[in-house]
N, C-alpha and C positions, 0 to 999 in steps of 0.2 A: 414089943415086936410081935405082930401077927405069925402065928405058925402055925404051918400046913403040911403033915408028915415029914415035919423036921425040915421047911424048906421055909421061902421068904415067903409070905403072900402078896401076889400080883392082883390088884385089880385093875380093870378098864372103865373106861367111859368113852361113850358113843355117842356124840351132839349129830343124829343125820342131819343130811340140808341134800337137793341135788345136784347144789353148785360146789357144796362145799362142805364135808364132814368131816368135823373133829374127831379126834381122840386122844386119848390120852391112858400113861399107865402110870400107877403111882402102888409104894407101898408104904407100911407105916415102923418106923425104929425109931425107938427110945419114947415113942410116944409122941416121933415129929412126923408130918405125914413128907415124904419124899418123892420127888419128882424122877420117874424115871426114863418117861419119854413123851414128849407132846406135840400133837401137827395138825393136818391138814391134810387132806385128802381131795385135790380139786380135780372137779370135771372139766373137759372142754365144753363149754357152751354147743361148739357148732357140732358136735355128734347127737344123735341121735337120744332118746329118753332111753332105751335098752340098751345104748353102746354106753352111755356114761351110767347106769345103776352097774352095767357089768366092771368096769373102772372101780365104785366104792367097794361094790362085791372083792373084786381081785387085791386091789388092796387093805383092805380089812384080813381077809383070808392071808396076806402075808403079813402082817402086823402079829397077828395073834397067833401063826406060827411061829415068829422069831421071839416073841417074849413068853408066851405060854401061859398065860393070866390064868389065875382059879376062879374067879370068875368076873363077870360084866354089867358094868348099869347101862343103862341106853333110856334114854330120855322120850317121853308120851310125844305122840302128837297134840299139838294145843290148839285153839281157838285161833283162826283166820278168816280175816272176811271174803279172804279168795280159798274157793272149792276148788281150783287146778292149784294152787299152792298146797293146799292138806293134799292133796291126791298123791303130787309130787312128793311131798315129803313122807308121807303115808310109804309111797314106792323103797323109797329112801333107806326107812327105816324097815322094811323087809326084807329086803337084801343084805342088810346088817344083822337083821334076827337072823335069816339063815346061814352067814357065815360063821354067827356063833355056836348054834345048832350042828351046823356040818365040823366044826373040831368038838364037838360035845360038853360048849362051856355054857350055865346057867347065863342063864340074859336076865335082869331085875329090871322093869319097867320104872320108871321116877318121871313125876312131873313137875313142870318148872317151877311153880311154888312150894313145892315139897324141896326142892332143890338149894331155891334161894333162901327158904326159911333152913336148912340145915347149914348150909355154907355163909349166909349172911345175916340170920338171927331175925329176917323177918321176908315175907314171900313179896313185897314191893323193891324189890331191891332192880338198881340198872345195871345196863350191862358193864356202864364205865363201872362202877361199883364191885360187880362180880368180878371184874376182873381184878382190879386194884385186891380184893381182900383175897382172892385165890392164889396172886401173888406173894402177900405179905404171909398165908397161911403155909406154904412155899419156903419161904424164903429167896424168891427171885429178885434179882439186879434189874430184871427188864420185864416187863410186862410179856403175857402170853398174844396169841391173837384173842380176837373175839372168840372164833370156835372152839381154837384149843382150850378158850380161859373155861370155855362152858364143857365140854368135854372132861376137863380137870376138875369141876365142880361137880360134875357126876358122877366122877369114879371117887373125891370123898365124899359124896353125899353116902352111893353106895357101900363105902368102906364105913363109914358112922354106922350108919345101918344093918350091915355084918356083924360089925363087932356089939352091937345091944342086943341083936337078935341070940348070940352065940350064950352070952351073958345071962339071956334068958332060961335058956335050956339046962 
């Protein structure tokens, strides 16, 4: 078990998107990583590009209020061949860095091959894939969604990465 002045360690994971951002929190006991809440955070389409980032913003901001996570991974922007898609999702993921920033939790940047090769043992891995072994790493009855399953794959990519780093010191 991860501990942090005598308490559990919460991590997050943050998949932006601006239709739809994941998260997810997990901690780790007995040496099994535990799922402690996973979703989805959707926009409406028909508002506005600053009405729906305010949307992930507000909901992020209550998420990480109610669980209190010690810290957060949140996933790069990666390679699109649409420049209004990285823009978007660019937007995405800064309203998510700043709701971390504004309760004062460390944000860890991971990119998706840093991601799949820690969760799935090599960086070619799909998403059917990612999600099936986030599952069975879980132990879930039913598969996550897509976001959530990538989101849950960040916060243990992030949680491996904690605990080697800590390991090191």
């Amino acid at each position: 078990m991860l501990l942090q002045t005598g308490a559990i360690m919460i991590v997050m994971g943050i998949d932006p998107g601006s239709r739809a951002t994941g998260y997810a929190l997990i901690t780790k006991k007995g040496g099994r990583f535990q799922l402690i809440e996973a979703g989805v955070i959707k926009t409406n389409t028909k508002k506005t590009i600053p009405e729906r980032l305010l949307e992930i913003h507000t909901g992020l901001q209550e998420i990480i209020s109610e669980h209190k996570p010690s810290t957060i991974g949140i996933e790069t922007v990666f390679y699109h061949h649409s420049s209004e898609a990285i823009v978007r999702l660019s937007q995405a993921r800064g309203v998510a860095l700043l709701a971390c920033a504004q309760a004062g939790i460390p944000a860890e940047p991971y990119n998706p091959t840093t991601i799949k090769k820690s969760v799935g043992g090599h960086g070619k891995a799909t998403k059917k894939e990612m999600i099936r072994l986030v599952s069975r790493l879980l132990g879930l009855k039913k598969d996550l969604t897509s976001d959530a399953a990538d989101a849950t794959a960040i916060a243990i990519t992030h949680l491996m990465h904690s605990s080697f780093k800590r390991k090191l010191r």
